[in-house]
Backbone and ligand atoms as CSV (ligand in chain L), in Angstrom:
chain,resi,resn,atom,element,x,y,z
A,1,UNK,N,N,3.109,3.390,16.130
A,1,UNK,CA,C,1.673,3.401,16.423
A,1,UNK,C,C,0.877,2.772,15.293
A,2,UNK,N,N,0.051,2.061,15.784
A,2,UNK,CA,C,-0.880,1.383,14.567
A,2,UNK,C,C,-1.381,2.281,13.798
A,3,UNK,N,N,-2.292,2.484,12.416
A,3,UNK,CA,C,-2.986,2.911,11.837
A,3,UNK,C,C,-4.240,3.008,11.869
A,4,UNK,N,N,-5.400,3.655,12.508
A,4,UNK,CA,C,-6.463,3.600,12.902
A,4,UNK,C,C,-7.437,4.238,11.860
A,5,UNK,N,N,-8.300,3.462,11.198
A,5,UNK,CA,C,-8.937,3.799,10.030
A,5,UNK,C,C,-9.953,5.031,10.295
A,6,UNK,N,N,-9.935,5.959,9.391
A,6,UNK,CA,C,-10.665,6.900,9.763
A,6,UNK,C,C,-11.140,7.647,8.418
A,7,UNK,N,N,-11.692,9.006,8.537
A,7,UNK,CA,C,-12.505,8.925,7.219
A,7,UNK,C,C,-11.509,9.847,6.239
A,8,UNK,N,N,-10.803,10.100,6.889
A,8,UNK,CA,C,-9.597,10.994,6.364
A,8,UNK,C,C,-8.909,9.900,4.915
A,9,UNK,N,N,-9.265,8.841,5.247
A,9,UNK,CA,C,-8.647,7.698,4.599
A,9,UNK,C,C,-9.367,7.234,3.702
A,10,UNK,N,N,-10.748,7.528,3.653
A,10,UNK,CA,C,-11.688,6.964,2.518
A,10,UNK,C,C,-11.711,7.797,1.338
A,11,UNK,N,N,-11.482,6.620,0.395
A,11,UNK,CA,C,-11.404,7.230,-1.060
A,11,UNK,C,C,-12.839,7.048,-1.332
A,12,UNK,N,N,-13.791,6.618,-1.042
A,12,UNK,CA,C,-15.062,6.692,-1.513
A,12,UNK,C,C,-15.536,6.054,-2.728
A,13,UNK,N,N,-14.327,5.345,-2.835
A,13,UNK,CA,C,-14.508,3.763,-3.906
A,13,UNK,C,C,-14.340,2.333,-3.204
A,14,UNK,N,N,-16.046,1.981,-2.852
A,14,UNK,CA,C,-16.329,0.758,-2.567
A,14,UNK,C,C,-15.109,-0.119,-2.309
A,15,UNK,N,N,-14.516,-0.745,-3.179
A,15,UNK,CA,C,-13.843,-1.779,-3.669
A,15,UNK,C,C,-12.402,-1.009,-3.241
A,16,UNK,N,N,-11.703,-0.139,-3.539
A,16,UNK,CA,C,-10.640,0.541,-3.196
A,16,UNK,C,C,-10.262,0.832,-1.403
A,17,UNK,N,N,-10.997,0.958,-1.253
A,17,UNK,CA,C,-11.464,1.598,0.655
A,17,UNK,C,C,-11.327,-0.116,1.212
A,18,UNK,N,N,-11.850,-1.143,0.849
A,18,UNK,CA,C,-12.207,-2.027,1.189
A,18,UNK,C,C,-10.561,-2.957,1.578
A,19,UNK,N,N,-10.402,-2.464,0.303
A,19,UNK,CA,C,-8.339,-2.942,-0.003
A,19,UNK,C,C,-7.881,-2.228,1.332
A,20,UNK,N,N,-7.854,-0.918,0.935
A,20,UNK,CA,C,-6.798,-0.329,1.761
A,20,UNK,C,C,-7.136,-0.875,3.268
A,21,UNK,N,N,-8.300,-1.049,3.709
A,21,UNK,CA,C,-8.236,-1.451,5.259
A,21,UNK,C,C,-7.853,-3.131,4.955
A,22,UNK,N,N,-7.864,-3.904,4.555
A,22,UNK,CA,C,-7.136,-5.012,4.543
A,22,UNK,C,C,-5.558,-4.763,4.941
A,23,UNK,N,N,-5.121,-4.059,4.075
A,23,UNK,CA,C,-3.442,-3.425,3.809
A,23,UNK,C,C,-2.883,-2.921,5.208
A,24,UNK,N,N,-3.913,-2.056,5.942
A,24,UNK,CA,C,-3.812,-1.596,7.020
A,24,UNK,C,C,-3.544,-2.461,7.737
A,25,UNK,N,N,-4.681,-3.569,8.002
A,25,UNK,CA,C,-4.668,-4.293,8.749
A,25,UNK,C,C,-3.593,-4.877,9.031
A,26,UNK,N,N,-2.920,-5.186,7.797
A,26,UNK,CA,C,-1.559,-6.087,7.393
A,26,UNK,C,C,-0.548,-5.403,8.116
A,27,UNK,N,N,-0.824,-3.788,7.765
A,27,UNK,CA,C,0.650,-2.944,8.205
A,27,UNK,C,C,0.624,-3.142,9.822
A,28,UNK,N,N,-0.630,-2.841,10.349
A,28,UNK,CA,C,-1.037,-3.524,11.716
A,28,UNK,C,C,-0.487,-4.179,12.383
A,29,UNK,N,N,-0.331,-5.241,11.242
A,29,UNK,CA,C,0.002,-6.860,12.168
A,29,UNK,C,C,1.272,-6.663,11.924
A,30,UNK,N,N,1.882,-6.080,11.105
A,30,UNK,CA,C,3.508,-6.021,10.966
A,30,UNK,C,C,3.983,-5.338,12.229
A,31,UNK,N,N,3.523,-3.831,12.475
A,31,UNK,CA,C,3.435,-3.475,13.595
A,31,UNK,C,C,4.011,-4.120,15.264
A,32,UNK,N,N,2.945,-4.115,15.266
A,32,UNK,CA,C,2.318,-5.671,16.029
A,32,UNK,C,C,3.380,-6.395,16.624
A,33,UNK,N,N,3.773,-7.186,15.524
A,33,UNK,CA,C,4.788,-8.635,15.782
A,33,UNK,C,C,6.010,-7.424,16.121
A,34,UNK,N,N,6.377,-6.532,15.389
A,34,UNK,CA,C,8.226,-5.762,15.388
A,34,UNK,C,C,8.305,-5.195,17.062
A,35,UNK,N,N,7.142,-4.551,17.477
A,35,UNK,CA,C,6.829,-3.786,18.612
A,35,UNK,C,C,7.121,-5.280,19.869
A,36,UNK,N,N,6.525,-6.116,19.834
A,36,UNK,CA,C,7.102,-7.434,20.130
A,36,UNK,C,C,7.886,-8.008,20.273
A,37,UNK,N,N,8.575,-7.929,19.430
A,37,UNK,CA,C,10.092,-8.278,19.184
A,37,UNK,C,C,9.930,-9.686,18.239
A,38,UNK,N,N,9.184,-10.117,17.635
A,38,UNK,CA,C,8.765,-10.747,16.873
A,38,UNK,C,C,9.357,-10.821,15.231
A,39,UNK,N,N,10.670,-10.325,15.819
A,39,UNK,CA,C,10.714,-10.540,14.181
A,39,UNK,C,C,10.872,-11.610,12.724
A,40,UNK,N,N,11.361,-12.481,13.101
A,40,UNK,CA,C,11.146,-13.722,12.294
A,40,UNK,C,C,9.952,-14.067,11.725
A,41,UNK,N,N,9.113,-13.962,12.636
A,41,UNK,CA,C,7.900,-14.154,12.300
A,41,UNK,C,C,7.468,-13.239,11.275
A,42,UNK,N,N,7.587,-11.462,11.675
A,42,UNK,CA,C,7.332,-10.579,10.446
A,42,UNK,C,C,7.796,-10.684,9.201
A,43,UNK,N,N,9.053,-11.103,9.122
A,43,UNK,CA,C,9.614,-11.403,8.485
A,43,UNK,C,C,9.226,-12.601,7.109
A,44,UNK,N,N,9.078,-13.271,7.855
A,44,UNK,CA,C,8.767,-14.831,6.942
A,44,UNK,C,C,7.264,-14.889,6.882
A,45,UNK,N,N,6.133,-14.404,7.757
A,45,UNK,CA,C,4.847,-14.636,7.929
A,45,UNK,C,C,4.165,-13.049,7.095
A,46,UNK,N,N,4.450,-12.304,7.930
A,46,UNK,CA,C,3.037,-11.144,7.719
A,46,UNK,C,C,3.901,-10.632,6.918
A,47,UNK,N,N,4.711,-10.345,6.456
A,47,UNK,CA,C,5.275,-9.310,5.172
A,47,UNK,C,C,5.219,-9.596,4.028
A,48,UNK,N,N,5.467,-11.527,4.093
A,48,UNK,CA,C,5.040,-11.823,2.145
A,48,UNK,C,C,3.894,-11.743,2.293
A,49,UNK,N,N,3.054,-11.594,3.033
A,49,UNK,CA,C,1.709,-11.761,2.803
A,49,UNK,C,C,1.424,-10.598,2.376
A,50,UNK,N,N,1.632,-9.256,3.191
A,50,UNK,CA,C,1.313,-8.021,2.980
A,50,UNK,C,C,1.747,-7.575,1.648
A,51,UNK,N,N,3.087,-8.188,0.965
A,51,UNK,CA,C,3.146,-7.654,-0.096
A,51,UNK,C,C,2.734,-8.259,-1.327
A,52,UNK,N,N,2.345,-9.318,-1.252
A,52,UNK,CA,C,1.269,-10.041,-2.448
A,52,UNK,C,C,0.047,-9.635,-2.583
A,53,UNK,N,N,-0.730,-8.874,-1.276
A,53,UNK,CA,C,-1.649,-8.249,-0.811
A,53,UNK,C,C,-1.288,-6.621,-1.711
A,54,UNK,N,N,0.085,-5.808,-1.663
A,54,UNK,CA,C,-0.254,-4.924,-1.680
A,54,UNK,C,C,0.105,-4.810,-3.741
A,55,UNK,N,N,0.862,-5.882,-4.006
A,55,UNK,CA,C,0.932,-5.912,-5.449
A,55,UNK,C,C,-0.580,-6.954,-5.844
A,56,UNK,N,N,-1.824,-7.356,-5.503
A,56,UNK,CA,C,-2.784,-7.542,-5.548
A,56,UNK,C,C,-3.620,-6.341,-5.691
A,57,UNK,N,N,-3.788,-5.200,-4.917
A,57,UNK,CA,C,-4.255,-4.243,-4.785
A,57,UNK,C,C,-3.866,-3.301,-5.589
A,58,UNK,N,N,-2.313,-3.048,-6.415
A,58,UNK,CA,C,-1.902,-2.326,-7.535
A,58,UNK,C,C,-2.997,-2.924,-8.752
A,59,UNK,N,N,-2.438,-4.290,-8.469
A,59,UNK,CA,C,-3.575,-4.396,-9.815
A,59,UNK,C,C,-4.650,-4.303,-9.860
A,60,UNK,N,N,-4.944,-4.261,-8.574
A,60,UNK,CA,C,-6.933,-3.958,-8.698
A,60,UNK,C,C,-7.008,-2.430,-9.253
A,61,UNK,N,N,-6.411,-1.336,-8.696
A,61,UNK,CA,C,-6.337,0.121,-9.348
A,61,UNK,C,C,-5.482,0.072,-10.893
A,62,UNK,N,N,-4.643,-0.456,-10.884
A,62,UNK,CA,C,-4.119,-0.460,-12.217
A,62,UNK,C,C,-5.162,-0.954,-13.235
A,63,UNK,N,N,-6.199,-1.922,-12.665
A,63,UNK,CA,C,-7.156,-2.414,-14.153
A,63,UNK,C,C,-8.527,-1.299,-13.915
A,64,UNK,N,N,-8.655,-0.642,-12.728
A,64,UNK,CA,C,-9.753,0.265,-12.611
A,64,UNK,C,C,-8.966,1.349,-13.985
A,65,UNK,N,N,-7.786,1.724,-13.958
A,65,UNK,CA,C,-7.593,2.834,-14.907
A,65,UNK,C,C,-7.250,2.596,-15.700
A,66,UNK,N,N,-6.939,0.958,-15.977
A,66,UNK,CA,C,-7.050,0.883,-17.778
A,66,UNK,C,C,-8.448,1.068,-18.318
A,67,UNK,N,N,-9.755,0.177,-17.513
A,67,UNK,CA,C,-10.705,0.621,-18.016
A,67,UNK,C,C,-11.689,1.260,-18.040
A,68,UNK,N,N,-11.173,2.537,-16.981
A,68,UNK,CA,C,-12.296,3.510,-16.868
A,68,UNK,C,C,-12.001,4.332,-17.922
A,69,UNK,N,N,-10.984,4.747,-18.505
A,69,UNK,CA,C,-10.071,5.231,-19.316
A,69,UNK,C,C,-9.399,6.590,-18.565
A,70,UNK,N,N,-9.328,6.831,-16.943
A,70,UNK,CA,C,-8.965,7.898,-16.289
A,70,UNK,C,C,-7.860,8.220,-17.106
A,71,UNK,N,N,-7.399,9.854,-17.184
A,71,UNK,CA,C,-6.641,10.429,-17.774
A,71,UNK,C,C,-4.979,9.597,-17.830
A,72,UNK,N,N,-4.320,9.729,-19.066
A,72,UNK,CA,C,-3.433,8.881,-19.054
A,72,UNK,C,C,-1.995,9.527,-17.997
A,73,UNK,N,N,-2.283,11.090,-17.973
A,73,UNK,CA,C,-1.107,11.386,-16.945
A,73,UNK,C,C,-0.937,10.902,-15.587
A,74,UNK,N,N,-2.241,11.001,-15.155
A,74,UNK,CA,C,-2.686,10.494,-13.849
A,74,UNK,C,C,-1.980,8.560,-14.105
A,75,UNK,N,N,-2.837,8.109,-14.869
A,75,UNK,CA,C,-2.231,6.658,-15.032
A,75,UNK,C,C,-0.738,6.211,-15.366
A,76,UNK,N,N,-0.706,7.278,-15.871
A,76,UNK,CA,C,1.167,7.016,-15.912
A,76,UNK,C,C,1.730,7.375,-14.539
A,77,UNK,N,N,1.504,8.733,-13.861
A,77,UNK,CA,C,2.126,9.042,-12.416
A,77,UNK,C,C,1.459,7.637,-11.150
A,78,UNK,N,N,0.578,7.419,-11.728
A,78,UNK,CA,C,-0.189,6.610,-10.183
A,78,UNK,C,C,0.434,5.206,-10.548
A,79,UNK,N,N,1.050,4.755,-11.699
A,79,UNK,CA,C,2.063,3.411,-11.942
A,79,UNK,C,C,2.980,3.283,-11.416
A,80,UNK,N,N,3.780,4.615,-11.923
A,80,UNK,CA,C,5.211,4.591,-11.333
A,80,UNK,C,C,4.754,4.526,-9.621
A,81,UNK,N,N,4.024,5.497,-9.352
A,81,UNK,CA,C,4.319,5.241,-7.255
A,81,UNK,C,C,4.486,4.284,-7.117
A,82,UNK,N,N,3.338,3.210,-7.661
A,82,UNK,CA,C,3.188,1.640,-7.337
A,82,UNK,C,C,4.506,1.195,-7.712
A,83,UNK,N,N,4.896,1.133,-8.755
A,83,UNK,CA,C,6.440,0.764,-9.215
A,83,UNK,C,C,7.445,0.915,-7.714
A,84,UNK,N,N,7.337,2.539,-7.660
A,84,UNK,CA,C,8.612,2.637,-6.829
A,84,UNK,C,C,8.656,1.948,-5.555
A,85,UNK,N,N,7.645,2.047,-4.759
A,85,UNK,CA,C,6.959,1.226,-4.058
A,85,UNK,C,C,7.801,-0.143,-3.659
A,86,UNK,N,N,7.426,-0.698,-4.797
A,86,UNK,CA,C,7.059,-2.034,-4.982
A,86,UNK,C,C,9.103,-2.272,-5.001
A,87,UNK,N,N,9.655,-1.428,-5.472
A,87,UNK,CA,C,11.291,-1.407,-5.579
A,87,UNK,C,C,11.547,-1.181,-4.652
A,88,UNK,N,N,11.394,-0.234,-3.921
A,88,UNK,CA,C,11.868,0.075,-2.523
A,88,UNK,C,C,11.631,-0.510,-1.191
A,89,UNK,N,N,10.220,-1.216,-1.563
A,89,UNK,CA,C,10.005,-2.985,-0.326
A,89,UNK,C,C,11.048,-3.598,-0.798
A,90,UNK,N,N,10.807,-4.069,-2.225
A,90,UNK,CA,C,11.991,-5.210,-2.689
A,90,UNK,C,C,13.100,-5.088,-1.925
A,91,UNK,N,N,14.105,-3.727,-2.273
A,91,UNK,CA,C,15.266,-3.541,-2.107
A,91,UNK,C,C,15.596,-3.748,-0.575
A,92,UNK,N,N,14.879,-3.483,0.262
A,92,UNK,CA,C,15.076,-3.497,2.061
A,92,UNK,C,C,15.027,-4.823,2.092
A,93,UNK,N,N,13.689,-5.412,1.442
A,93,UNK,CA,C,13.332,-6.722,1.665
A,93,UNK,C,C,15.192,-7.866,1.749
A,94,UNK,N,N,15.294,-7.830,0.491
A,94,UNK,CA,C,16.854,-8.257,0.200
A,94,UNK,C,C,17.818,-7.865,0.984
A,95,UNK,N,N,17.736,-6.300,1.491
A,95,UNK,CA,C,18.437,-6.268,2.449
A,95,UNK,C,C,18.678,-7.145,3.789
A,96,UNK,N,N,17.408,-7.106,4.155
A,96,UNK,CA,C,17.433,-7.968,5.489
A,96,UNK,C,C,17.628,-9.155,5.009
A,97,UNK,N,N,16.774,-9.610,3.931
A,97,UNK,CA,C,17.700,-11.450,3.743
A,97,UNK,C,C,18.485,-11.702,3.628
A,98,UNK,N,N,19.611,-10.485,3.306
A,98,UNK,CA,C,21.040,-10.824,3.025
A,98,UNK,C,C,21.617,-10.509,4.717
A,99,UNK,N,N,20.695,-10.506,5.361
A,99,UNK,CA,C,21.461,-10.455,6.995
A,99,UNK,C,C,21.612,-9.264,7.392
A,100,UNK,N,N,21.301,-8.191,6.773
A,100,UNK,CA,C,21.208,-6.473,7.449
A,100,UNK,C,C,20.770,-6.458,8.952
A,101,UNK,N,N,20.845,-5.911,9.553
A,101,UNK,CA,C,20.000,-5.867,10.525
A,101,UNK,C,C,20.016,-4.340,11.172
A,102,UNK,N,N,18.553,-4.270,11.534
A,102,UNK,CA,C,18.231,-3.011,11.938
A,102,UNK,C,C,17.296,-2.228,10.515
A,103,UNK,N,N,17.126,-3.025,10.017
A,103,UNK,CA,C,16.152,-2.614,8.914
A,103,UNK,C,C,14.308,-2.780,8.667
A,104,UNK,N,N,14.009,-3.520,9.547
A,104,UNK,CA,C,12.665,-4.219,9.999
A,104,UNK,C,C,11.904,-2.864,10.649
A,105,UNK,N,N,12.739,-2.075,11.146
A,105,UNK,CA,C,11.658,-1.166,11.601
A,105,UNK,C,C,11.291,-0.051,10.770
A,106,UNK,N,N,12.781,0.556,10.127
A,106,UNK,CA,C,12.472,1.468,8.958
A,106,UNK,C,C,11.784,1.298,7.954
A,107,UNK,N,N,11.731,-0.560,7.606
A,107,UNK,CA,C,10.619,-1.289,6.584
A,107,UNK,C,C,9.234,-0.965,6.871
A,108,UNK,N,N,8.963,-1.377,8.349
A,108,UNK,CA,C,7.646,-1.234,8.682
A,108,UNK,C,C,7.340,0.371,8.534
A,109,UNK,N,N,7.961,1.176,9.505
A,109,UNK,CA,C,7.460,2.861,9.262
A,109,UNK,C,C,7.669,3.167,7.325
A,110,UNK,N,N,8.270,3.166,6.716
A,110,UNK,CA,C,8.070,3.706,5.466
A,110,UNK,C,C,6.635,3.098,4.830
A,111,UNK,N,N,6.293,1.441,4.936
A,111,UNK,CA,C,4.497,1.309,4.619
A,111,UNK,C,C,4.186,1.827,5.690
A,112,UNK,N,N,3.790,2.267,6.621
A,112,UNK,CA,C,2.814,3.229,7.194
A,112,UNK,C,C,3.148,4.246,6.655
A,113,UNK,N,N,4.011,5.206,6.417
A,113,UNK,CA,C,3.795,6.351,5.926
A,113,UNK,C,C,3.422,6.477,4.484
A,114,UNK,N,N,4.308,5.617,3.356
A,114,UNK,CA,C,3.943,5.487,2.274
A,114,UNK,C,C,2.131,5.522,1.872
A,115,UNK,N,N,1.824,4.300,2.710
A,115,UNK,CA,C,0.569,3.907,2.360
A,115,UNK,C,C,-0.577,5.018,2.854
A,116,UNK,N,N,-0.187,6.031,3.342
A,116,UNK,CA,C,-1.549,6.974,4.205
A,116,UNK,C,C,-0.907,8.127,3.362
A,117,UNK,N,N,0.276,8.404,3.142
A,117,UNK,CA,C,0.373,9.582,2.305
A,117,UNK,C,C,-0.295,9.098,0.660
A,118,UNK,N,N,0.138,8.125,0.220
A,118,UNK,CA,C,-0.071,8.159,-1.180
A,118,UNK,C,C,-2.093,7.468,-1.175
A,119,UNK,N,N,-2.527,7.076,-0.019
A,119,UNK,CA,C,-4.345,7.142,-0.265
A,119,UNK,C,C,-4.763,8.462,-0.022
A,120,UNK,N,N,-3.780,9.338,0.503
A,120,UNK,CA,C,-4.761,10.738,0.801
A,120,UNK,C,C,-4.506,11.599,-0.477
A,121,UNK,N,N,-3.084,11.464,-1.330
A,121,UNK,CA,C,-3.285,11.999,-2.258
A,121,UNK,C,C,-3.700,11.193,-3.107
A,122,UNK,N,N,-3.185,10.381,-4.339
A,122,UNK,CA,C,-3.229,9.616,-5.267
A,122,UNK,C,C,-4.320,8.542,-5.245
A,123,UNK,N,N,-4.798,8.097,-4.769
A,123,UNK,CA,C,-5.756,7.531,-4.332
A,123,UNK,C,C,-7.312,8.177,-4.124
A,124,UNK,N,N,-7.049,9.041,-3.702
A,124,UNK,CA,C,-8.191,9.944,-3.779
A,124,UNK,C,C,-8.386,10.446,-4.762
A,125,UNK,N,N,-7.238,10.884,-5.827
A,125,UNK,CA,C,-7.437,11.651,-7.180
A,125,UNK,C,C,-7.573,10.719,-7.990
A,126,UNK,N,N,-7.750,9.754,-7.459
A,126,UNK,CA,C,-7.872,8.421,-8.587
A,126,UNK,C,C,-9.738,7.828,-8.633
A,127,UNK,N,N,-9.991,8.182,-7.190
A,127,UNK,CA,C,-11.294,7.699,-6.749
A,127,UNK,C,C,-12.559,8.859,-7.391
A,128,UNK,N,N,-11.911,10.192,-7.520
A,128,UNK,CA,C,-12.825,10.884,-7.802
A,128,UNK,C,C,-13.017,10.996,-9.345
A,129,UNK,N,N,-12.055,11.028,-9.943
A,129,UNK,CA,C,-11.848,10.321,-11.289
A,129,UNK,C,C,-12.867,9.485,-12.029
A,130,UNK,N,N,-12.580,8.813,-11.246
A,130,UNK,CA,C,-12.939,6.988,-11.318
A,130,UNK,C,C,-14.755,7.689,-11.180
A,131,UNK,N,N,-15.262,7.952,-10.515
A,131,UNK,CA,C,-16.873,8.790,-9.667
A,131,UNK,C,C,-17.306,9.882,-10.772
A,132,UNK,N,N,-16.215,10.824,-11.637
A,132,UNK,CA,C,-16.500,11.887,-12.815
A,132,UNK,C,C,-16.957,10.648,-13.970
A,133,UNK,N,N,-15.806,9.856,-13.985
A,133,UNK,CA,C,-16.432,9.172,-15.126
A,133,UNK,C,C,-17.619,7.740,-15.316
A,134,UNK,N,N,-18.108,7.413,-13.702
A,134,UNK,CA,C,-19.069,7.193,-13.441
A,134,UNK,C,C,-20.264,7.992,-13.962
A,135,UNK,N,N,-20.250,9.271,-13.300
A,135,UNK,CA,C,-21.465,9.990,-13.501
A,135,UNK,C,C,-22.012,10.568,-15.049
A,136,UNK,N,N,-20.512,10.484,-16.222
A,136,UNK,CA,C,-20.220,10.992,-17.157
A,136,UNK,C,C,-21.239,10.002,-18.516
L,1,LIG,FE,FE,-2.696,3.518,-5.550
């Protein structure tokens, strides 16, 4: 099932909120094409995209908490997710280029789940953060 933006999902940082429905969108279209049977296309088209998109968007939060100066535990735990993340696309990714098959769908469901579990927590504790030391 697609991802349908809702307010459950807003971190309430302008610029952050703005990402994540791009990302969505992306996971969307990944969606989309697999449900289709489209996979080549997901494959070679909407997935490098989505993930230059979603290591684009690490760094947009990664430079919000170098220089808001949000607490460094928080900035150390909210790296690594992105890290693991970012290893665990890789690693499937390679999988399927090395000819796996049957991996395109478990790829797609882990960013949908990944990406709505870690904005409702981490993301949000990052946004309000980010809003304390606004007001501070
Ligand atoms: Fe994040």
């Amino acid at each position: 099932m697609p991802i349908t933006w809702n307010s459950s999902l807003e971190t309430g940082h302008r610029q952050i909120d703005l990402q994540h429905q791009e990302l969505i969108e992306l996971i969307n279209e990944a969606e989309a094409g697999l449900v289709a049977g489209r996979d080549p296309e997901v494959l070679q088209d909407v997935m490098p995209r989505l993930l230059a998109y979603a290591l684009f968007h690490f760094a947009t939060e990664d430079g919000l908490m170098t220089h808001s100066g949000v607490n460094t535990a928080h900035a150390t735990a909210h790296q690594q997710a992105h890290k693991e993340f970012a290893d665990r696309v890789n690693a499937m990714k390679s999988s399927i280029d090395a000819g796996e098959t049957g991996l395109l769908a478990p790829l797609v469901s882990y960013l949908q789940n990944w990406l709505v579990e870690h904005i409702m927590k981490t993301d949000r504790q990052l946004a309000s953060a980010l809003a304390k030391k606004r007001r501070n």
